[in-house]
C-alpha positions as CSV (number, residue, x, y, z in Angstrom):
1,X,-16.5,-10.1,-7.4
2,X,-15.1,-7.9,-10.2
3,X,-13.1,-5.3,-9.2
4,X,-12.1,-2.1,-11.1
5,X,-8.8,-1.1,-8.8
6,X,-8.0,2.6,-10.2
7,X,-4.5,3.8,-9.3
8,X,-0.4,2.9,-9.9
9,X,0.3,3.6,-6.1
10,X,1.3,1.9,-3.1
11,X,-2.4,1.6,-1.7
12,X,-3.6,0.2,-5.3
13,X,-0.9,-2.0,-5.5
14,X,-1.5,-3.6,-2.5
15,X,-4.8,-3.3,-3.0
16,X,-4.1,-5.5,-5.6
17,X,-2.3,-8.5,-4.0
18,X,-4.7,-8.4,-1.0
19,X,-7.4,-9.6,-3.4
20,X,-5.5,-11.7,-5.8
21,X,-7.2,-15.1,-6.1
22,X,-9.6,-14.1,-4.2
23,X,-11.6,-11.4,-6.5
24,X,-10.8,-10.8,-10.5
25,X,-9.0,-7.7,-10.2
26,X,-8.4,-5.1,-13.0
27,X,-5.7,-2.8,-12.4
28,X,-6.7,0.4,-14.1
29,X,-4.2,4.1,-15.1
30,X,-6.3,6.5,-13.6
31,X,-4.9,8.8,-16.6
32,X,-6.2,6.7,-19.7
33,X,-8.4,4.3,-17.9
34,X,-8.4,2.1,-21.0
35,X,-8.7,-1.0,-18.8
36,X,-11.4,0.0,-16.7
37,X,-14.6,-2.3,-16.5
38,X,-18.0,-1.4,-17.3
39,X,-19.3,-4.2,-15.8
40,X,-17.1,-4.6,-12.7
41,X,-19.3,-4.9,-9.3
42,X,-17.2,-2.2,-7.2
43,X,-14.5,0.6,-8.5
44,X,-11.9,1.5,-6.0
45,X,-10.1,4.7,-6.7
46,X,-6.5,4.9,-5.0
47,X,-5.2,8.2,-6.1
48,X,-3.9,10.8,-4.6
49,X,-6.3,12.6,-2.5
50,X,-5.9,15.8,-4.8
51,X,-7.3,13.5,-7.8
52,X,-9.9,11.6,-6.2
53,X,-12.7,14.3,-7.5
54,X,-10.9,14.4,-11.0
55,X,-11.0,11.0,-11.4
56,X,-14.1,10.4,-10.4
57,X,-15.5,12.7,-12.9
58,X,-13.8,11.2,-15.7
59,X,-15.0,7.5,-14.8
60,X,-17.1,5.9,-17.3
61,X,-21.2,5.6,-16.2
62,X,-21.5,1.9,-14.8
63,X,-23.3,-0.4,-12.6
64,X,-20.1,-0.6,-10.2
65,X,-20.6,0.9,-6.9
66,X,-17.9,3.8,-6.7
67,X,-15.6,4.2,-3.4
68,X,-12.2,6.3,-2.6
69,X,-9.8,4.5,-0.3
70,X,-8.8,8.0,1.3
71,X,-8.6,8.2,5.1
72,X,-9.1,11.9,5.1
73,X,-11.5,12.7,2.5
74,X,-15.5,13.1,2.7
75,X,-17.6,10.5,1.4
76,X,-19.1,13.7,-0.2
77,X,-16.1,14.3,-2.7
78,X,-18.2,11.3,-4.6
79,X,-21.4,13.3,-5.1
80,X,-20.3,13.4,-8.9
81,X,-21.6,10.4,-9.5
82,X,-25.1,8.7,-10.3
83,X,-23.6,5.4,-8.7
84,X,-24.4,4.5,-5.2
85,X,-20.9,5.5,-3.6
86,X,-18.7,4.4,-0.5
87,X,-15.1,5.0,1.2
88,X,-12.9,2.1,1.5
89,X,-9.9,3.0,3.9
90,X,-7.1,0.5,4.5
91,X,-5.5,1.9,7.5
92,X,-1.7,0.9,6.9
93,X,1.3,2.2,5.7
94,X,2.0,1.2,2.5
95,X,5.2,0.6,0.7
96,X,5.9,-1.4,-2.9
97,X,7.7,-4.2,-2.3
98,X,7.2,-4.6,1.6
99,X,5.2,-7.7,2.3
100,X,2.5,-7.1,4.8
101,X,-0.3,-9.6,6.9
102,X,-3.3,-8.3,4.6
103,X,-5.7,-10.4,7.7
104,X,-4.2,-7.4,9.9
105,X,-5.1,-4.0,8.4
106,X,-8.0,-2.6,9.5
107,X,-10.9,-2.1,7.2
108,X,-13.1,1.4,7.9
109,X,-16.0,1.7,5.4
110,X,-18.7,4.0,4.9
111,X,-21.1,4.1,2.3
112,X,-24.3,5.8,0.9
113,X,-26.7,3.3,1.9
114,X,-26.8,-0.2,3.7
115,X,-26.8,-2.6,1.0
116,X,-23.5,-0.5,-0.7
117,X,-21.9,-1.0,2.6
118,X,-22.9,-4.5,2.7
119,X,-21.0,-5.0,-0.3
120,X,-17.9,-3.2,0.5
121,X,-17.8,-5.0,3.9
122,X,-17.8,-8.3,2.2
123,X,-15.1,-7.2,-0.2
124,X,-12.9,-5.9,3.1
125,X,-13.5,-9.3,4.8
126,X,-12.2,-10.8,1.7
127,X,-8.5,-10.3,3.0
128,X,-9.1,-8.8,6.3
129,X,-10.1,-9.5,9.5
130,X,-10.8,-6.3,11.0
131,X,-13.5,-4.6,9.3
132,X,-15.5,-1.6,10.8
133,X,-18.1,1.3,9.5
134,X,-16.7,5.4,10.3
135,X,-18.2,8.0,8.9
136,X,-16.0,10.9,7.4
137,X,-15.5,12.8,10.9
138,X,-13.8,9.4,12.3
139,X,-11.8,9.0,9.7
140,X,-10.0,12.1,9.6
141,X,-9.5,11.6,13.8
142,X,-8.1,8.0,12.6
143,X,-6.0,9.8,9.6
144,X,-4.5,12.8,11.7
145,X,-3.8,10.3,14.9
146,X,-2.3,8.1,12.1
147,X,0.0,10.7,10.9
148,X,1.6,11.5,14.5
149,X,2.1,8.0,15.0
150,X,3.2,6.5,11.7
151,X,4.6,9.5,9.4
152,X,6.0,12.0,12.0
153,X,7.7,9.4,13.8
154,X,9.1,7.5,11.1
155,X,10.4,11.0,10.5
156,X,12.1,11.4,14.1
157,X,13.8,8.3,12.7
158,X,15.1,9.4,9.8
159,X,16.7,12.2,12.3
160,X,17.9,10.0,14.7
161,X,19.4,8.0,11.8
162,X,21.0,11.4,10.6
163,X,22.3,12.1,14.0
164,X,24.3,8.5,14.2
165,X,25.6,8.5,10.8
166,X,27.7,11.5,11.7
167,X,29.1,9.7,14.4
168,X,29.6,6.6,12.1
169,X,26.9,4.6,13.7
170,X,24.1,2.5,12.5
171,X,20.5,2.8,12.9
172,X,20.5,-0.7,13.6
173,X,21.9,0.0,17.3
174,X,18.7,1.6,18.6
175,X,16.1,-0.9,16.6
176,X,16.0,-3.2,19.8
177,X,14.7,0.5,21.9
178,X,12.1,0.9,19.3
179,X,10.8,-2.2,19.1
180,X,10.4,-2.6,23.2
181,X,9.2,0.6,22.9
182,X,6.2,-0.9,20.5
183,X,6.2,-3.8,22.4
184,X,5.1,-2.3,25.5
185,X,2.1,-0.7,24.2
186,X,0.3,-4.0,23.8
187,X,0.6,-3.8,27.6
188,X,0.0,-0.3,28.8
189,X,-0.8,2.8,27.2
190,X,1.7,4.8,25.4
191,X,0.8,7.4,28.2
192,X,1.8,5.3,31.2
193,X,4.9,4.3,29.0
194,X,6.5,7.3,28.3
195,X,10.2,7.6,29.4
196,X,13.0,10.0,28.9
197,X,14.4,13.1,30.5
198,X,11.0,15.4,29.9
199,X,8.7,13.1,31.4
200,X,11.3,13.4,34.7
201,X,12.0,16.8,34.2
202,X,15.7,16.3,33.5
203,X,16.4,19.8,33.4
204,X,20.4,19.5,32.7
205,X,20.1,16.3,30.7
206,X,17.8,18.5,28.4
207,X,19.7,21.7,28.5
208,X,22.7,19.5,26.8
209,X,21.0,18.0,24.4
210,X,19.9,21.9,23.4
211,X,23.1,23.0,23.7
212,X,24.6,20.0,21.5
213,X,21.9,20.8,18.6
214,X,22.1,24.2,18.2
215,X,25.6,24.1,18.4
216,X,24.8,21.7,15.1
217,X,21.5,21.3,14.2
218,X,20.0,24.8,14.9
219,X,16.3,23.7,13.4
220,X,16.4,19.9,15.3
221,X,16.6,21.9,18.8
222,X,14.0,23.8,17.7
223,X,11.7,20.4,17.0
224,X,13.2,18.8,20.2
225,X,12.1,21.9,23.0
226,X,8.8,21.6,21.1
227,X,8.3,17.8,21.7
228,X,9.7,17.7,25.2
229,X,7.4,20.8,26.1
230,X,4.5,18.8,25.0
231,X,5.5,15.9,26.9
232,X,6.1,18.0,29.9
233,X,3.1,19.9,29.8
234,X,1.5,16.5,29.1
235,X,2.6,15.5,32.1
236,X,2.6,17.8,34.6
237,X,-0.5,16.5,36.8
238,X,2.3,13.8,37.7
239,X,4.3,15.6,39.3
C-alpha cells in the first residue's frame, strides 16, 4: 500500500514508524502538502482536531480513500470530500521519541462503506493486532474514558511530583505504587481495587491532608475534596 501520512505530530510520526517497511509511506506538511500523493491508496490526516476540516478541504482530488485518526471527531467532519472516507484511531498516547509495541495499540475504524473499511482494517493489521470497527458515538466514550485515565492522571502525577520536589524527593520513590497499582488491574477491576483513605472513610487522615494543602496548595485541596468525594460517593453502597 501507498500511504499519504498528513501531519508533523506525535500520532503522524508514529504513524510513520508503525508502517515502515511494511507500506511506502509519504510523510506529508499538512501546511504546503507539496509531498502529498495523488496516487496513494489511503490518506491519513493526523492533525490537530481543530484542522482536520481545513485540511481536508485543501487536499488535492484523488483516488486515495480519505480518513482522520481523531478519537473524538465525527466521521461526518469528512463529508468535504468526493472520496469514500473513514476514521482511523490509534488509541495510545503518543510521545516523539518514546518507543512503543506498535502489535499492542488498539485499532478502532469506521468508514463510509464496507469495502473502505476493509481497506483500512488491512492497513491497521499491518502493525497491530487489535483491530476493531466503532462508530463516532464509541469513540468519543473511548476518547473521554481515555482522558480520565491517561491525561488527567498523568496530570495527578505531575502534582504528586510537585508535592515531593518540595520536600527534595524523587518521583522515582512512588513508581513501584503506580505500577502495582496498574498491575492489579489485569486482575480485578479498578473498582474492586481502589484503596486509600476515601474509599475507608478516613475522616481525620483526610481532614489533614486538607489542612496540609490549603495551608500550601489552596487550589490542590480543592482538586483533592473533589476526587475523594467522588470516590466516596462512588462507594457508598459498601458501606
Amino acid at each position: 500500500m501507498k500511504i499519504n501520512i498528513v501531519g508533523r505530530g506525535n500520532v503522524a510520526t508514529h504513524l510513520s514508524l508503525a508502517l515502515e517497511n511494511k507500506a511506502e509511506v509519504i510523510r506529508v506538511n499538512p501546511r504546503s502538502l507539496e509531498e502529498y500523493s495523488l496516487d496513494a491508496d489511503i490518506t491519513l490526516i493526523a492533525v490537530s482536531d481543530n484542522a482536520i476540516r481545513e485540511v481536508a478541504e485543501s487536499l488535492p482530488v484523488s483516488r486515495a480513500i480519505i480518513a482522520h485518526t481523531s478519537g473524538s471527531t465525527p466521521i461526518g467532519i469528512l463529508d468535504c470530500r468526493q472520496e469514500k472516507t473513514g476514521v482511523f484511531y490509534p488509541l495510545q498516547t503518543f510521545t516523539k521519541g518514546i518507543s512503543l509495541d506498535y502489535s499492542e495499540i488498539p485499532l478502532f475504524i469506521e468508514a463510509s462503506d464496507k469495502e473502505t473499511e476493509t481497506k483500512l482494517k488491512n492497513l491497521a493489521h499491518l502493525f497491530s493486532n487489535n483491530v476493531a470497527t466503532a462508530d463516532s458515538s464509541k469513540r468519543k466514550v473511548l476518547h473521554v474514558a481515555s482522558v480520565f485515565a491517561c491525561n488527567f492522571t498523568n496530570h495527578l502525577w505531575c502534582i504528586a511530583d510537585e508535592l515531593l520536589k518540595e520536600q527534595g524527593m524523587s518521583f522515582a520513590t512512588i513508581r513501584p505504587l503506580l505500577k502495582e497499582t496498574l498491575r492489579k488491574t489485569g486482575n480485578i477491576s479498578p473498582f474492586d481495587s481502589q484503596t486509600g483513605p476515601a474509599v475507608r472513610r478516613d475522616s481525620k487522615t483526610l481532614d489533614s491532608h486538607l489542612l496540609f494543602l490549603k495551608e500550601k496548595h489552596a487550589d490542590l485541596a480543592e482538586i483533592y475534596d473533589k476526587l475523594s468525594a467522588s470516590i466516596i460517593s462512588t462507594h457508598k453502597k459498601d458501606n
